[in-house]
C-alpha positions, 0 to 999 in steps of 0.5 A: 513429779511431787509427792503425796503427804507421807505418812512415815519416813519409811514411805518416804524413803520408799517413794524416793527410791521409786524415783517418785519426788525427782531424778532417780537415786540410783544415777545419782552419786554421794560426792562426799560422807562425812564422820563429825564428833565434837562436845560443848559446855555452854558458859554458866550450864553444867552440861557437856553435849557429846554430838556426833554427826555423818553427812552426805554430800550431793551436788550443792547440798549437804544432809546430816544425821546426828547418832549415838555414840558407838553407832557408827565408825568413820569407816562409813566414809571410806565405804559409801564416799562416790557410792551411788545415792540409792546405796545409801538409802537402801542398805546403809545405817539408819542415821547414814540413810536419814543423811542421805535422803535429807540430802536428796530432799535439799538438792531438790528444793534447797532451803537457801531457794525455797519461797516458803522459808523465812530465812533468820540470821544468827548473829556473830559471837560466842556459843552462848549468844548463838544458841539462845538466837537459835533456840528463840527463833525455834520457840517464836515458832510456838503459839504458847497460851500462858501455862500451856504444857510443851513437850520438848522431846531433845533436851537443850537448855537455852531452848527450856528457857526460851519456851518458859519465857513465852508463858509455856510451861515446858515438859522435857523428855531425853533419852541421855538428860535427866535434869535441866541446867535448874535441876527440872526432872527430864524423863526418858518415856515420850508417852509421858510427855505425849500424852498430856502435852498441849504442843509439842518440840522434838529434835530432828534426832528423832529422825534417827533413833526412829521414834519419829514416826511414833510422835508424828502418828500420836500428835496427829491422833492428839491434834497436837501442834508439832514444831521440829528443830533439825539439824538432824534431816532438816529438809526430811522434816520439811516433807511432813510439813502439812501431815503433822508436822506444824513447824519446821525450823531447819538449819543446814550445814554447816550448824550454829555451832560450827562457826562464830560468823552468822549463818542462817537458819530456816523456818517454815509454817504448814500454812505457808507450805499450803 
């Protein structure tokens, strides 16, 4: 079975649960829900990124959702660890039910497997050295004209930098950053950003506080490039891959920063998902 091009997350959320894209969730069983909360300061950088992480673990794969503070408790483990999969989808928080259907998608089609990904090591090293891999791989995913305006919705340094050493003149937005590392003003409204952007990054976090389905929706209206970095429902973004979304850089768990030895990420292209 294969899925029509969804048009929201909800739909495709919707249309998994209906047992269209594969084996019915509700015969399936999350083996594993995990609660992460871990900080990082990057060496030369004023800014202490607080991050907090629920994963779920189907069969060979993992989903992740990123989520605010005080959103959810690490009783989420003990409540839906061995619940059948639909559970999660269907009555679980929102960052538990992105985890969940990110880690339906990746069973289906791991990324580790799949003919249209460009696999790119990170290489070994402090936090520093991999970040910058990661966040360059993300921009060499961009096609920037020299001045051309880039939205980055979810702010990261490295990746500011790497979007500025490509020509692009980045326009960052964040719901919890008001300055860059150089002192840039980051604003907090997306339609600032969307509405005058020549291409757009967002974080797969996006995916979690539901503004994704906005920037998808005016990005197509704008024709508007769209490269998604996740961490955040990387096998989720892919699904978009052709209906509005342009790029995906996916990286599975376990993440960059969880480890000093190379892990891979994934990027894939709309063109090459055709």
């Amino acid at each position: 079975m294969t899925l029509d091009a969804p048009g929201t997350v909800g739909q495709l959320t919707a249309e998994v649960l209906r047992g269209m894209a594969g084996p019915p969730p509700a015969g399936l069983v999350a083996t594993s829900v995990f609660w992460l909360h871990h900080g990082t300061r990057l060496a030369g950088g004023d800014t202490t990124y607080l991050n907090q992480y629920v994963l779920v673990r189907l069969g060979g794969s993992f989903g992740a959702c990123a989520f605010e503070e005080g959103e959810l408790g690490p009783e989420v483990c003990r409540e839906f660890s061995g619940a059948a999969l639909d559970s999660l989808l269907s009555e679980g928080p929102t960052a538990l039910r992105i985890a969940a259907l990110d880690a339906y998608l990746a069973e289906l089609r791991p990324h580790r497997e799949a003919p249209d990904a460009e696999r790119v090591e990170l290489p070994a090293g402090p936090p520093e050295v991999r970040a910058r891999a990661r966040d360059a791989a993300v921009a060499g995913l961009l096609d920037i004209r020299s001045g051309a305006r880039v939205g980055l919705i979810g702010v990261v340094n490295p990746l500011v930098e790497a979007i500025r050493q490509r020509g692009g003149d980045c326009l960052p937005c964040d719901l919890n950053l008001r300055r860059t590392q150089w002192g840039d003003r980051v604003t907090d409204s997306m339609d600032e950003v969307l509405d005058v952007a020549d291409s757009v990054v967002a974080t797969g976090m996006t995916l979690s506080n539901g503004s994704f389905d906005r920037i998808l929706r005016r990005c197509r209206e704008r024709a508007l490039p769209l490269i998604v970095y996740a961490q955040t429902g990387s096998a989720v973004a892919r699904a978009f891959l052709g209906s509005g979304v342009t790029a995906v850089s996916a990286e599975p768990f376990p993440f960059s920063q969880f480890s000093a030895e190379p892990t891979a990420l994934y990027r894939y292209r709309a063109e090459a998902a055709v």
